[in-house]
matplotlib code that plots the C-alpha trace (Angstrom):
import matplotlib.pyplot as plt

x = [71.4, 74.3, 74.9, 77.8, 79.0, 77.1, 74.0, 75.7, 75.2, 72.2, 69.6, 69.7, 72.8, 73.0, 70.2, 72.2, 75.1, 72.8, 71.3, 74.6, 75.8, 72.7, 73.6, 74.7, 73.6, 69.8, 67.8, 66.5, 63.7, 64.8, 63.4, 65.9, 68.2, 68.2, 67.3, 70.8, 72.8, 71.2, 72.1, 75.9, 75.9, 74.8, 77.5, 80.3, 79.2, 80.6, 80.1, 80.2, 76.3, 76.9, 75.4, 74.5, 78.2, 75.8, 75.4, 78.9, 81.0, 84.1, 87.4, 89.3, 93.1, 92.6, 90.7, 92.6, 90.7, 93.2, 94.2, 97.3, 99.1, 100.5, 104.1, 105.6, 106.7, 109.9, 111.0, 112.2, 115.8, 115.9, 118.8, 121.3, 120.6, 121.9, 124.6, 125.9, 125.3, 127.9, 130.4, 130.3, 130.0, 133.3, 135.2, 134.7, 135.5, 138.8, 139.9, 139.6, 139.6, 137.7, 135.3, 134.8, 131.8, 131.7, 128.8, 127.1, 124.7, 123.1, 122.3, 120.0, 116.9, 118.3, 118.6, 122.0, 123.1, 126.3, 127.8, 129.3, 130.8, 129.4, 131.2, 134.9, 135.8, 134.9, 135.5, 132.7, 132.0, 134.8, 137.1, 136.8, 137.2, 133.6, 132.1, 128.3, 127.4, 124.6, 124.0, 121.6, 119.1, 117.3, 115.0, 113.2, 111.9, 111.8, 115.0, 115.5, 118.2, 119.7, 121.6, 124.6, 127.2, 130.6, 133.4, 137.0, 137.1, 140.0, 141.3, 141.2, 138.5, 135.3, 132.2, 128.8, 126.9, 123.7, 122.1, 118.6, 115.8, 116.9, 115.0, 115.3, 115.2]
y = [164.0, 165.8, 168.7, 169.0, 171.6, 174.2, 172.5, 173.2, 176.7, 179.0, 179.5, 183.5, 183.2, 182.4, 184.4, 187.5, 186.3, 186.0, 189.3, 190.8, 189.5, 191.1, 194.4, 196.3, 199.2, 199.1, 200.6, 204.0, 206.0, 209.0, 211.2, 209.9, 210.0, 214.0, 214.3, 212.9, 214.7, 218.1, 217.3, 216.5, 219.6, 221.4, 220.2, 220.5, 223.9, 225.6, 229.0, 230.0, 231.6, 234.9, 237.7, 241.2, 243.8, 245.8, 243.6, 243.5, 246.1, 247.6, 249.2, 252.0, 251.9, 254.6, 252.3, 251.2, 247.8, 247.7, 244.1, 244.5, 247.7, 250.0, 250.3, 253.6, 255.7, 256.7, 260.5, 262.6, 264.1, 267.2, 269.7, 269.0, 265.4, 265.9, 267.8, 265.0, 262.7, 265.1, 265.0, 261.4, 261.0, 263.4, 261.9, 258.3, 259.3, 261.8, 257.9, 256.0, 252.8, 250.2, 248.7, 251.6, 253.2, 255.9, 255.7, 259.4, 260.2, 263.7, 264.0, 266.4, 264.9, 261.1, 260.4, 258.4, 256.4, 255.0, 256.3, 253.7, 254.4, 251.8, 252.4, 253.5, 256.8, 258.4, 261.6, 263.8, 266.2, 268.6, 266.4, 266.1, 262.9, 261.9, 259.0, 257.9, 256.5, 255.5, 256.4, 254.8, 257.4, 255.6, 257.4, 256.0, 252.8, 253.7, 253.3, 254.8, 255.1, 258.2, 258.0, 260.5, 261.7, 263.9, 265.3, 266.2, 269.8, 272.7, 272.3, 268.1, 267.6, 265.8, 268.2, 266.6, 267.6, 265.5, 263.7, 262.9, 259.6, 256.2, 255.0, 251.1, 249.9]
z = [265.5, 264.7, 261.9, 260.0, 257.7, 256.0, 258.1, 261.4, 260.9, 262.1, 259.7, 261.0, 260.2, 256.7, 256.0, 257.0, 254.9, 251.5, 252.0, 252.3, 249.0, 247.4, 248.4, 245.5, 242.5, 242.5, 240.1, 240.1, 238.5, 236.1, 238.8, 241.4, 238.9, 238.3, 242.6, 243.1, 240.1, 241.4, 244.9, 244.2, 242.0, 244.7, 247.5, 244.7, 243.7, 247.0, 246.7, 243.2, 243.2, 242.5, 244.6, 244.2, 244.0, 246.8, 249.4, 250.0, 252.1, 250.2, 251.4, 250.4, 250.8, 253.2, 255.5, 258.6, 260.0, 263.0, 262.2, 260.2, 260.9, 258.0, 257.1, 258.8, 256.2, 255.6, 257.0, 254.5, 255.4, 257.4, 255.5, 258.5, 257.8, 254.0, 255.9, 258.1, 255.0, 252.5, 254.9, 255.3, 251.6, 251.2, 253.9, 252.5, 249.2, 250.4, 251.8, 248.6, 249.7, 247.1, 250.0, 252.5, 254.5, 256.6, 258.8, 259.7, 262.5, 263.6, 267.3, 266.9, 265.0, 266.0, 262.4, 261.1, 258.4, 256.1, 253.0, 250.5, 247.3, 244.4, 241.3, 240.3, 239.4, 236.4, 234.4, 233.5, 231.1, 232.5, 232.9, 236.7, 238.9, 239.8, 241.7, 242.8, 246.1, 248.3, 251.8, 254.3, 255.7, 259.2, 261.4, 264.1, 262.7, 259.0, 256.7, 253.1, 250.7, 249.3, 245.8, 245.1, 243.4, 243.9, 242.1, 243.3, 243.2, 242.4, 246.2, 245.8, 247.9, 247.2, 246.2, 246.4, 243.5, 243.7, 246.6, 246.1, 247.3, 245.5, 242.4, 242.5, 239.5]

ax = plt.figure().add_subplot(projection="3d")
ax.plot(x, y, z, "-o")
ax.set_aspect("equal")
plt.show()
């Protein structure tokens, strides 16, 4: 005899398929019901339990973990430094170009730098020519600013009269 159709199929076979198509949402008991809510809160929480403040280690900045190293600081200007830098700051000011920069270097602590004048010329209270200007301070591998400012004295040259650390801002 010979099977056709849905009859030529194993029974095993369509036994499987059935209990397939009954696999779905089966009820469960208020008690599994809170069992799985608690344990998906728990694998969503992460790590937001909060501990004890004492069972953790805390850092002062003055701790050094040897990871990440500190910033060198910058070296403050030795008084032949600010010496090299005036004369700089005179000569490029004695030139008068709009868009110069005299570049300045002292051989004797390594230190050197640039003077550039930033705004125009104005008069101050005395009625001198004045103008302010910054100059690059770099030694070894730290580099600050200074900020300054000169007037044209009696004789027509240029008198620094302040020359101090940069304020940004």
């Amino acid at each position: 005899m010979r099977l056709t159709g849905a009859e030529s199929q194993p029974r095993c076979r369509h036994a499987l398929y059935r209990a397939w198509g009954r696999v779905g949402l089966l009820p469960i008991s208020a008690k599994g019901a809170a069992l799985t809510l608690i344990l998906i809160g728990l694998g969503t929480g992460g790590c937001s339990v909060s501990r004890p403040e004492k069972a953790f280690a805390r850092y002062s900045d003055d701790d050094v973990t040897g990871l990440i190293p500190l910033p060198a600081q910058p070296k403050a200007p030795t008084e032949t430094d600010l010496a090299f830098t005036r004369t700089a700051a005179s000569d490029v000011l004695t030139k008068g170009d709009k868009d110069a920069s005299q570049p300045w270097e002292n051989p004797e602590t390594g230190a050197r730098g640039s003077v550039t004048p930033i705004a125009s010329s104005y008069a101050d209270d005395d009625g001198r020519t004045c103008r302010d200007f910054l100059a690059s301070y770099v030694n070894g591998g730290t580099e600050s600013w200074l900020q300054g400012a000169a007037c044209k004295g009696g004789n027509g040259r240029w008198e620094i009269h302040t020359l101090k650390p940069w304020k940004k801002g």
